[in-house]
N, C-alpha and C positions, 0 to 999 in steps of 0.2 A: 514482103514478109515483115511482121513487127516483134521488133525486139521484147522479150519480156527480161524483166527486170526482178532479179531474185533478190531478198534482202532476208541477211539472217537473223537470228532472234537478237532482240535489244539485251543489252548488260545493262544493268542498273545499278548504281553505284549512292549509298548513300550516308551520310556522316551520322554517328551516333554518339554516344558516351555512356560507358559502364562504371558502376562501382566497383573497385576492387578494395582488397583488404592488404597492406604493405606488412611485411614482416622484418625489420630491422636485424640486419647480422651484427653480430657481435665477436668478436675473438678474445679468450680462443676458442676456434670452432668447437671444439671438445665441449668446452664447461658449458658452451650457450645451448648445446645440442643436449649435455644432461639437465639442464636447466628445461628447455623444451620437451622431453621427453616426461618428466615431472606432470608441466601441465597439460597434457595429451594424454596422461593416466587417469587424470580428475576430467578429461573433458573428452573423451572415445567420441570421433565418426566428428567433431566439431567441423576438420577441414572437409569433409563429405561435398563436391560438388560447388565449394566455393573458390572465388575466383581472387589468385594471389601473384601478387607482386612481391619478389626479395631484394629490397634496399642494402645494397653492397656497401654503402656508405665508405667505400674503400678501403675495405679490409681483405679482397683478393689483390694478391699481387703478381698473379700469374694465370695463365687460362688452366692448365690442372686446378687452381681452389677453388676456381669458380664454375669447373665440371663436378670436381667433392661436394661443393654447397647443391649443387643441383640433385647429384645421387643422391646423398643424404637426407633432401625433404621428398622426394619421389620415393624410398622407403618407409617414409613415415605414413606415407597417402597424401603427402600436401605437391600439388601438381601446380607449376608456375603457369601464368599466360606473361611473366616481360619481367626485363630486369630491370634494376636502376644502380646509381651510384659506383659504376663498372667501366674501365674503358673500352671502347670499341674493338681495342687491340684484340682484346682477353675473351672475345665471344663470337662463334662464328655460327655459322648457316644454320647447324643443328641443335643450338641453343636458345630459349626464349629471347626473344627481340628487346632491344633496350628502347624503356622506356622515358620521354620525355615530357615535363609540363603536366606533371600532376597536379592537384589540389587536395590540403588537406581537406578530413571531412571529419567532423565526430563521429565516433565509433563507441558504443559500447558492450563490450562483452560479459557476456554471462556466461557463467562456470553452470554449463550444462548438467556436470555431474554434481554440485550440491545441491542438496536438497535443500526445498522449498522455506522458505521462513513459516516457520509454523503460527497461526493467525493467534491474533491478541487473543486470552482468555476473556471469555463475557466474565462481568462481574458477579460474585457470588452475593447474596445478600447474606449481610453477617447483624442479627435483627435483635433489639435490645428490649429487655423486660424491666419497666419500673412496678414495683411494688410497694409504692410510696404515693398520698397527693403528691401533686407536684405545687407549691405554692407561690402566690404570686411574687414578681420578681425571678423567677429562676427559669431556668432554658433548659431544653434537653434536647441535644445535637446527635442525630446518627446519620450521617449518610452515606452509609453502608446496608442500610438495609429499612424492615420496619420499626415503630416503636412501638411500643403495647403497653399499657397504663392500666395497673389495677389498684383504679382510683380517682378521685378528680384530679380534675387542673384549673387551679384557682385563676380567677382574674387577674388581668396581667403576667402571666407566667405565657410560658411559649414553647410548643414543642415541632421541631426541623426534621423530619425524615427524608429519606432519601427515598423509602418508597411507602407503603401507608401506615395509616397512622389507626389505633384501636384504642377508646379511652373506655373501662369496665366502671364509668362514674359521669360526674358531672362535667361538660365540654365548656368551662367558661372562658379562658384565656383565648390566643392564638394559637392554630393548628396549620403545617405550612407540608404539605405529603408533596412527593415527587421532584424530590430537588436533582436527584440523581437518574432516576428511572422512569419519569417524564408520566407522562398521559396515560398509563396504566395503575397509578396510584390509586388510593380511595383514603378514606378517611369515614370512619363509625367511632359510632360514641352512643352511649345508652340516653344521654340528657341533654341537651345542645343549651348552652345559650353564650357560643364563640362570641371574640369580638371579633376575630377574623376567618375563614373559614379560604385556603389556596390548594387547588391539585394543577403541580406541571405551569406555576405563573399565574393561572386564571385563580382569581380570586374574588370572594365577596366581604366585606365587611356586615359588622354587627344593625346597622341602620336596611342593608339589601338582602337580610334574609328575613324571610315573610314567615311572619308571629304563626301560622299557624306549625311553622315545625318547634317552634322555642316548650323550650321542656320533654320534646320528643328525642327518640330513640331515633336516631337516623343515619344515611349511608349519603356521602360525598361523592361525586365522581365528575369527570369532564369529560366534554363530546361533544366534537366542534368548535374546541374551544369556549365552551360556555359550561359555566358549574351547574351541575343539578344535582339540587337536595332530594332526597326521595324517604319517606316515613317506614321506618323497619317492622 
């Protein structure tokens, strides 16, 4: 007759490691517990399903403080998995196990209960009216928005916008649109004969714009990085 051979199910045994989060005690238990209490108002349901360790750092000096430290965050809903900083004495069978050979880790927390930083404000254009030529030698700086010129702008003179530029006269100086507001600039003018003509960096000079727009009424703009003049 042959023997059979029963063998029971295998245990599997295997090493892992978890984060947890350590909570530093403090004395006296009171003030650290109103203190914590404080931020558990600003921050509801935080400890929810997370996993904590309470750093006794030796401030129990008896196994009653350190059954109080335990009631006391088990009321709040913060449930230990292990303690540290505790003597052996002071924790038995039916208390989180003491923990050894942590590492720290950065942590950082966010106060669940404020609110969100509210996003930067887009810029408003705050857009400037000359009702003057502009004559040569002078500048006129907005970037803040458009500038609008009811008038010429003499050779050598120079007008900087942040977004486009409108001249209701002749375009002889520099016109330099989108300093601010990039590649949606434009730049018109009733008369062209820029010496410089830039939307968004791309720019042409007075030699790369082709004679047949000079003396015309015309609209600037970039696409692709490349300026195109176009006849209004």
């Amino acid at each position: 007759m042959n023997a059979v051979t029963q063998t029971g199910p295998s245990i599997r045994f295997r090493g892992r490691s978890f984060m947890a989060m350590t909570l530093v005690a403090d004395v006296p238990l009171q003030a650290w517990l109103a203190d914590f209490d404080v931020w558990l108002q600003r921050s509801p349901g935080f400890f929810t399903g997370r996993t904590v360790v309470l750093d006794m750092a030796d401030t129990a000096q008896s196994k009653a403080e350190v059954e109080r430290w335990i009631a006391e965050l088990a009321t709040r809903g913060v449930r230990l998995i292990g303690l540290e900083g505790v003597r052996p004495s002071l924790v038995d069978a039916g208390m989180p196990p003491i923990l050894r050979g942590g590492r720290n880790a950065t942590l950082t927390i966010a106060d669940v209960a404020a609110p969100p930083p509210a996003p930067p404000k887009p810029l408003e254009p705050a857009n400037l009216l000359v009702e003057r030529r502009v004559r040569s030698g002078q500048s006129i700086v907005c970037l803040e928005g458009d500038v609008t010129v009811i008038g010429s702008v003499g050779a050598g003179a120079e007008i900087i916008a942040g977004g486009s530029i409108h001249v209701y006269g002749t375009l002889a100086g520099r016109a330099i649109a989108g300093a601010t507001f990039g590649a949606s600039a434009q730049i018109f003018c009733t008369k062209l004969e820029a010496e410089l003509l830039a939307v968004d960096g791309t720019y042409r000079t007075a030699e790369d714009i082709d004679d047949a727009f000079r003396g015309k009424a015309v609209r600037v703009s970039t696409q692709d990085e490349t300026l195109q003049i176009t006849a209004l």
